[in-house]
Every structure is written in structure tokens, then in C-alpha cells.
N, C-alpha and C positions, 0 to 999 in steps of 0.2 A: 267344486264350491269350497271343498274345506281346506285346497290346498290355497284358496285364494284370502279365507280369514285367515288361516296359518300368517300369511306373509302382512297380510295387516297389522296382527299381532304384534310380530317380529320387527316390522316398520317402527309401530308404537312404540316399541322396549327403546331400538336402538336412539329414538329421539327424545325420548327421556332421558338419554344420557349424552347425547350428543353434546361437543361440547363448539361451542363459536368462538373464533379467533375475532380478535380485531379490525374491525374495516379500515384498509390501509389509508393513510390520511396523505394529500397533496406535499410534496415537498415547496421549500422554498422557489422562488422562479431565480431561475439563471438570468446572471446582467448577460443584456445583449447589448450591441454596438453595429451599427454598419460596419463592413470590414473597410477598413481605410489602406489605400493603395501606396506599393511605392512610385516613387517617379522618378524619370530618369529620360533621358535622350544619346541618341544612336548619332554615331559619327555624320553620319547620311543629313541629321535633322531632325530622325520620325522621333515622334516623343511617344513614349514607351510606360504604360502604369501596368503594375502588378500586382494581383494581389494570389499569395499562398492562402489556399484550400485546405488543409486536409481531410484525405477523404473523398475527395469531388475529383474521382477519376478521369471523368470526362471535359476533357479541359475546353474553356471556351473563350473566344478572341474573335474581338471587332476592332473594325477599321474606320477610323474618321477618314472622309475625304472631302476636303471644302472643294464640295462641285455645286451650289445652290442651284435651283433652280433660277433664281435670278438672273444666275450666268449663261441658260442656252440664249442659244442664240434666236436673233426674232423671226416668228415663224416655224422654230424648229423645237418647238414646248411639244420634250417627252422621251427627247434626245439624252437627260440624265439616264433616265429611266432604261434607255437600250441600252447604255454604255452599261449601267450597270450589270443585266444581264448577260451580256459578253460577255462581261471579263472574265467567266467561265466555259468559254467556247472555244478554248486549245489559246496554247502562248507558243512562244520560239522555239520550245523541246516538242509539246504536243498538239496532237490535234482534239478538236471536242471529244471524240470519242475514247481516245488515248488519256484526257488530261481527267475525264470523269470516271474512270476504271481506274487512273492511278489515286481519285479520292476514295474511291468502294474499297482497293485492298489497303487503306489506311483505318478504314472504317469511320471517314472521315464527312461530314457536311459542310455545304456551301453555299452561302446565300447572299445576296445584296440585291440592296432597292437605292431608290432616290429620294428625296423628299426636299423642303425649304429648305432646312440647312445644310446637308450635302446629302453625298454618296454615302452608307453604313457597308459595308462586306462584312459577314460574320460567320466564323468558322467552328463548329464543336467536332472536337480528334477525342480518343481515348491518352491519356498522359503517355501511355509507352510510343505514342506514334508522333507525338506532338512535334518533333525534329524530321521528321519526313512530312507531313500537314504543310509546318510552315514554311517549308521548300518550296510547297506549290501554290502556300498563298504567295510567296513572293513573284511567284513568276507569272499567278495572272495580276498581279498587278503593277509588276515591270516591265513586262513584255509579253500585251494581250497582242493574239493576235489580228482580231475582230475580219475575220473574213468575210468577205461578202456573202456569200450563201447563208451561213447561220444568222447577217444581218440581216439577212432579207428575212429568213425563216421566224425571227424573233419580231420582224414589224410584223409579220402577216400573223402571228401571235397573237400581237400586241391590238391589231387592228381587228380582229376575231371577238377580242375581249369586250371590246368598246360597245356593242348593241347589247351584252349581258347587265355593262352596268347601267346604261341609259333605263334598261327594261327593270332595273331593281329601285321600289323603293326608295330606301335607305339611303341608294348612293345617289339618287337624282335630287334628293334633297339639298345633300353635303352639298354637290354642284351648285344647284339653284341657291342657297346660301351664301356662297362666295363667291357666286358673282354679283349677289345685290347687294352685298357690304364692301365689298372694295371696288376701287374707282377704276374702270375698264381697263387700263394703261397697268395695271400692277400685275405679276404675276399671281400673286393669291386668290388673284377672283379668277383665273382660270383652272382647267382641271389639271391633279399632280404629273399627271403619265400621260398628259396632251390628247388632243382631239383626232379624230380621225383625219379630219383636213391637214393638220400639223405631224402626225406621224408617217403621212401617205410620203413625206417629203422628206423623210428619214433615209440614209444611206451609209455606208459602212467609211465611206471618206467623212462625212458628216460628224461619226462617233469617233472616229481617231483625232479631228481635228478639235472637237471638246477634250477629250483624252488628255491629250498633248498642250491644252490650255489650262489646264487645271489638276490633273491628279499627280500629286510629286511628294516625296516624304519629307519635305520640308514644313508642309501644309498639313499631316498628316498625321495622327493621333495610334496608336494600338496599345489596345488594354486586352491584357491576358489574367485568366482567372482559372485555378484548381489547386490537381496538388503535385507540386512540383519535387517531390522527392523520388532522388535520383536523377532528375532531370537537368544537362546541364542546358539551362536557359539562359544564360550567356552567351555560349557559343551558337545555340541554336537559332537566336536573337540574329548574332553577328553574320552567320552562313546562309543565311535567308533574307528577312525583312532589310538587315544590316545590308546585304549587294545590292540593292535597290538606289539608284539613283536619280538626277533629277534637279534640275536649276532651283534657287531659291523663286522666291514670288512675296511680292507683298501681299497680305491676306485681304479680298477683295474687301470692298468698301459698303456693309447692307441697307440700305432705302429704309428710311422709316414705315414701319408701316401705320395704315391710315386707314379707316375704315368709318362707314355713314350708320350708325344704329337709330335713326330714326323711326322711330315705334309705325312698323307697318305690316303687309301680308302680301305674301307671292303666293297665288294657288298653281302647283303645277298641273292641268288640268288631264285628268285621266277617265273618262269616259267609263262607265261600268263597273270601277273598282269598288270592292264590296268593302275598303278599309282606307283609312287616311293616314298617311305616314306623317309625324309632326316632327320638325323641328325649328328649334324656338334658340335665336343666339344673338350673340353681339360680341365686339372685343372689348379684351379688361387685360389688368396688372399679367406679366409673365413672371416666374422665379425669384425675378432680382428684385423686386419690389417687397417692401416689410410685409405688406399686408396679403401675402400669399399663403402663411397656414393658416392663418382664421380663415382665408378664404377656401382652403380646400377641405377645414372642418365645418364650415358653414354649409360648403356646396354637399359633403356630405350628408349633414342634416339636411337636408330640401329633397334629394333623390339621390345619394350614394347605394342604397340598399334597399329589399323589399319592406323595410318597414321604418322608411324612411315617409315623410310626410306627403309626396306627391303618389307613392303608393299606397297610402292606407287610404287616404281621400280616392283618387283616380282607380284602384287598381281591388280593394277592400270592401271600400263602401261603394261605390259608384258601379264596379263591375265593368267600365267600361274599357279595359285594358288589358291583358299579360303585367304589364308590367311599364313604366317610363323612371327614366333616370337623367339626374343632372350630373355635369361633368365640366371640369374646366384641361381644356388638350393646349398646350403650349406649339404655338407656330414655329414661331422663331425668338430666340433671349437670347438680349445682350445685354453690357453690364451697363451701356449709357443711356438707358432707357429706349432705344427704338424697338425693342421688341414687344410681343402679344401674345397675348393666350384665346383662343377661345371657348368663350361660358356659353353653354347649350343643354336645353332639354330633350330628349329625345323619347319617341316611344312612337305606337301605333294603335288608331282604335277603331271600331266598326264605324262605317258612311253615318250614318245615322247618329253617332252620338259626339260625331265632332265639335259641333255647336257648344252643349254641354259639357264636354269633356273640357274645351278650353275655359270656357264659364270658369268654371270649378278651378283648373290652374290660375287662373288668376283669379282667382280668390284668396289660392292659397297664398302667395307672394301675397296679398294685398295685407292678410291675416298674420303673415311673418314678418311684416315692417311695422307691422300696429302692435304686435305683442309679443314679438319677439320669440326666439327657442328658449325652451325649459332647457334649467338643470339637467335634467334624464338625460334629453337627446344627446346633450354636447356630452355625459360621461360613457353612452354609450357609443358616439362614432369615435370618439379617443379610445375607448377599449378595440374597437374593430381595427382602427387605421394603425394604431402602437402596438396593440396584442400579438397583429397576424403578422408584423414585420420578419420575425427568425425564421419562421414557414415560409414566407411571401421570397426570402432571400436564398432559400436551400439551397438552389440551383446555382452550379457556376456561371450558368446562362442568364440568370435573372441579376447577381452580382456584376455582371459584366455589360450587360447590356444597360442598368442604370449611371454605371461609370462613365459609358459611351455615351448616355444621353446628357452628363455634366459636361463633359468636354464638350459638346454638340451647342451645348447649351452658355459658354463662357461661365461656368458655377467652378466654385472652389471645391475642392475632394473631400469636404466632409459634410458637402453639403445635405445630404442625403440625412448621415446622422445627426445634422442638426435641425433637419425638418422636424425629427421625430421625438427633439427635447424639445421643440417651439409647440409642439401639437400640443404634450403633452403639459403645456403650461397656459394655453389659449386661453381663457374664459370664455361663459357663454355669451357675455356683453359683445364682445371684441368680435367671437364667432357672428353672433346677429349681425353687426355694421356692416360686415364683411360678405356677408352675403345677399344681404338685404342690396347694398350697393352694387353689386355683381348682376344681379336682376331685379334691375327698377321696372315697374309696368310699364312706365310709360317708353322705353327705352331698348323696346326687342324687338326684331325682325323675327316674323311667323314663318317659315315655309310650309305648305300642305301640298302632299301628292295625293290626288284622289278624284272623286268626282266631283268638278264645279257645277254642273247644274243643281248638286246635291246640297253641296256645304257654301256655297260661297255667300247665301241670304243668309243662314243661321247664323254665319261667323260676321259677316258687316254689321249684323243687329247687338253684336258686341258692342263695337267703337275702340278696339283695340288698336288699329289705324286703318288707313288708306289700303283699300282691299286689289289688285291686280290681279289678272290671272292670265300666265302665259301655257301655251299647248306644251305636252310630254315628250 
């Protein structure tokens, strides 16, 4: 006991005397800037942007490839989609197994998908390896060798995958979406990576004769992003991607696209589901259009964030949610206006409170075009979407892969950094038009996966439109 007031004592003295430094105070913020690439083109065609890291070791490069989806052929939607996973299935020098043990001792990754606007390949190497990496990006992409067995191995993959997504959700929604906004004839109301009927018909002649129609570096974009010191990336440029050859091609010609937002409801009907999966969309403005940062500070404010307005109503007060968020995902952008973005709500809520849950979203829309967003909100989603930019960018991967979605996208290279001086100048007026116009009530396709014997009277006693409901 008395060694314990001893130290009380002693505690006492020395804080008596203890003395406090000054609480360090925030410095100034550092100007940022998107980094702005150089550009350049390879004897071959392939056009070539760069941007110096330093610091960012691990260097990272993607590949445009104009192979749309528009371009398989009819019948064979999904056929991007194998080609791309090929092209890391062994080339002229290797075979799959050989060509993926010589990425591991690079310490190298390799990835590619398909989508609307083409093929993406994307590679992260550590920078001392990045001259042996892009050896072997060039060789699956100059001389894949698409064998038949790993094409086979990659449909039966592919066709494995297909009852996962049908069974999720999420994705049966996105599906049921696009196909009831676009007009049956378009590719975009069918699925990205084709159907099972349509991949069953997939074959390794099939993927070379897309190949050999379309993937050429004349057509052909790479952006490389780190730190290139010491590295000579010229030569490494010229001894790789640079051997790559390949006819020129005129750049295919893309379809407008065209879509029906007639204010209505698709129930996907799912018998027992204890939850309703909502999504709520239509097409609007892509990139190239003025009124795309108000409208992505707008879309912000509506449901960017948890404490964004369809979460504090829906998700806050309501209780009937995790969580829903709005978003606008770009399809396809081009500069003469035939491209789209799609504006979508998403989220999921108990069987039971669908009715009311949607109630309430349109209210809120109803309450955002009669009184528009406050001050607050627009200074708080400018502080979110301009603040996190230096962090959101660390990555050579995340640098690169925005680069890749300009080219992808027909955007100029600084386009990026001038999103984020337009954000930063929006007003809340400007943001309101922009969003409000983006999701009119009367003017959105509902889809719901869930139970229709459950939700489909709650939801027609709306009148938010013409109620359908097709089987899961």
C-alpha cells in the first residue's frame, strides 16, 4: 500500500512540472495533378503513353485492343471473352505451362477480359523485370497459340460459370436490365461473356479466326506506368511490343446505341427468396458530354456514399437495407455522340419491405427535384471525389488503368485532370439539373429478383409503371 501512494505522489510531482510541447499543426496540402502521360507511336503503329513514377516499383501496362463485342460474330457472343483468356495459354516459344512459370520467375501478372469496347490485357512486373515481362506480353499477343485443348478447357470454364451467375442476384439483375432496355438485335441487351447456348459453339478455329480479324498494333493502344529508372524503355519498347506485327485496319465503325427507358418493372421471379435485389436504370450522357461532372457530383449526392441521401432515408432511417448506391458506369464513349453511360441504382432489401423501400426511393427523387441538394452535400461530395484523388491514384495500377479507360473511351489525356478542376467548380444548382435529369421518376426501368407472389401487389400499388414478371 504505501509503495502504491509513494508512486502516486511521485506521479503528482512529476506532472506538476511536466511540461507540453505544442500540438503539431497540419501543413499546407500539396498541389496534385493527374499525372499527364507522354505519347508516342512504335514503327509497327501501336501507340504507346507513358507515364514516369517514381517510386512505384511495380510497374504496370495495359493494352487496348479494339475487339468489341459488336465484332463477334452472330451466334458466337463470348467469343471476345475466350480469346482473351487465351492469350495466355502458351505462344510460338511456349506452351501454357511453360509460358506461366516463365510470368512466376518474373514475378510478373497477367490478366485480360473483354467488354463493349474491346479486349484490355494488363500486366504488373516489378521495374527490374519489366524487359523480360514485356517479351512475353508481346508474344501472347503476336503469336498466341490458342490450342485446342486449353480452348476447350477455357469454354468448359466458361460454361461452369454460367449457372453461378444466373443463380446470383446481382448479376441476374444487370442481365434482366439489358435486356429490357435495349432493342433484342443489339449486342448490349445480351450477356458480356455470352450465354451458354452461344459459348457451347465456341472453338479454338473460332478464337483465331476473331484473332486474326481484329487484334493488330495498329489498332492498338499501351500505356505503361512506374518508375522507369535505369530502365532502358526504348529498347525494351522496340525488342518486344515494337516485333509485333500486323496489317493496318480501318477502326471498326460503333452502332449508336439506343435504348427504351420507359418508366416500367421486370420482376425476376424467385420463389422463397427471403431478399429482393433492386436495380433501377436507364441510359444518359457518357464522358464527352458537358454535363457529365455535375452529373457525377450529382449522382454522388443521391447514393455515392453511406451518408449519401438514399442511405440516410433507405438505409438510416428506414432500416430496410445494408446499404444502396447510385452510379453512372459508362458503356461505350465516343466523341460524336453515339455513346452511353448507364445511371443505376442498386442495392437489396428484405421480401417484405420492397414495397416500402421503393415507396420511399421515390420519394426521394421526387423531394430532389422539388428542393433540390443543399450547399452541404455538393461541399461534401467535392471534398470526397477531389480530396481522395492523390490516394485513389497511388497505384501504378490505378494510374494506368484510368489512362487505358481514356483511350478506350476516345477522351483526351488530360482528361481525367480536368474532371477534377470541373468537379471542383460545379455548383449545387448545376449539380441538382444534373442529376435530377439523370433520374426522372417517371423515366426508369425497375428490375426486382425476388419473390413475386410476395412483392409484385405491394410494388403495382405504386404506379411506378407496367409491372411484368418473367421466371429466374
Amino acid at each position: 500500500m504505501s509503495d502504491a501512494v509513494t508512486s502516486t505522489g511521485q506521479a503528482e510531482q512529476a506532472g506538476a512540472t511536466m511540461e507540453f510541447h505544442p500540438q503539431p499543426q497540419a501543413g499546407a496540402p500539396k498541389p496534385w495533378a493527374f499525372p499527364a502521360p507522354g505519347r508516342g507511336t512504335l514503327p509497327n503503329g501501336l501507340t504507346v503513353l507513358r507515364s514516369h513514377r517514381p517510386g512505384q516499383q511495380v510497374v504496370a501496362v495495359e493494352i487496348n485492343l479494339l475487339a468489341p463485342l459488336d465484332a463477334e460474330p452472330e451466334g458466337l457472343d463470348g467469343v471476345a471473352t475466350i480469346m482473351a483468356r487465351a492469350l495466355s495459354e502458351g505462344t510460338d516459344k511456349h506452351d501454357a505451362e511453360e509460358f506461366a512459370a516463365e510470368l512466376e520467375r518474373c514475378g510478373a501478372t497477367l490478366d485480360a477480359h473483354a467488354d463493349h469496347p474491346g479486349v484490355r490485357v494488363s500486366l504488373e512486373v516489378p521495374a527490374s523485370r519489366l524487359a523480360k515481362a514485356l517479351g512475353l506480353l508481346a508474344d501472347a499477343l503476336r503469336a498466341p497459340a490458342f490450342p485446342d485443348s486449353e480452348v476447350e478447357r477455357l469454354v468448359r470454364n466458361r460454361l461452369d460459370e454460367i449457372p453461378h451467375e444466373l443463380a446470383n442476384p446481382a448479376r441476374r439483375a444487370a442481365m434482366a436490365l439489358s435486356k429490357e432496355l435495349f432493342p433484342a438485335g443489339s449486342r448490349m441487351s445480351r450477356p458480356r461473356q455470352g450465354t451458354e447456348e452461344t459459348v457451347e459453339r465456341i472453338d479454338a478455329s473460332a478464337v483465331r479466326a476473331f484473332y486474326e480479324a481484329h487484334v493488330r498494333p495498329a489498332t492498338a493502344t499501351a500505356v505503361i506506368v512506374g518508375d522507369f529508372t535505369g530502365v532502358d524503355l526504348d529498347t525494351a519498347l522496340a525488342d518486344s511490343l515494337g516485333a509485333w506485327t500486323g496489317s493496318a485496319a480501318e477502326p471498326l465503325k460503333a452502332t449508336p446505341v439506343t435504348a427504351d427507358d420507359t418508366g416500367r418493372v421486370v420482376i425476376v421471379d424467385r420463389p422463397g427468396a427471403v431478399q429482393t435485389q433492386l436495380l433501377i436504370g436507364r441510359i444518359g450522357a457518357d464522358r464527352h458530354d458537358p454535363v457529365w461532372p455535375a452529373q457525377v457530383l450529382g449522382t454522388y449526392c443521391l447514393g455515392g456514399t453511406l451518408t449519401s441521401r438514399l442511405d440516410r432515408v433507405l438505409r438510416e432511417e428506414k432500416g430496410y437495407t445494408y446499404g444502396v448506391r447510385a452510379f453512372g458506369q459508362v458503356l461505350r464513349s465516343a466523341p460524336d455522340g453515339t455513346g452511353a453511360a448507364m445511371l443505376a441504382i442498386s442495392g437489396s432489401v428484405d421480401t417484405a419491405s420492397t414495397g416500402p423501400a421503393l415507396e420511399d426511393l421515390w420519394k426521394v427523387l421526387r423531394t430532389l427535384a422539388a428542393q433540390g441538394l443543399t450547399d452541404a452535400e455538393r461541399d461534401v461530395a467535392v471534398q470526397n471525389l477531389v480530396g481522395v484523388a492523390p490516394l485513389k491514384y497511388e497505384t501504378a495500377a490505378a494510374v494506368a488503368g484510368t489512362l487505358a479507360d481514356q483511350v478506350e473511351q476516345h477522351l483526351p489525356d488530360d482528361f481525367q485532370a480536368q474532371l477534377y478542376a470541373r468537379l471542383a467548380e460545379t455548383g449545387t444548382v448545376e449539380a441538382t439539373a444534373a442529376v435530377v435529369s439523370a433520374f426522372p421518376v417517371d423515366r426508369l426501368v425497375t428490375v426486382l429478383v425476388g419473390d413475386a407472389s410476395e412483392i409484385a401487389e405491394p410494388v403495382k400499388a405504386l404506379g411506378i409503371g407496367e409491372v411484368r414478371i418473367v421466371t429466374g
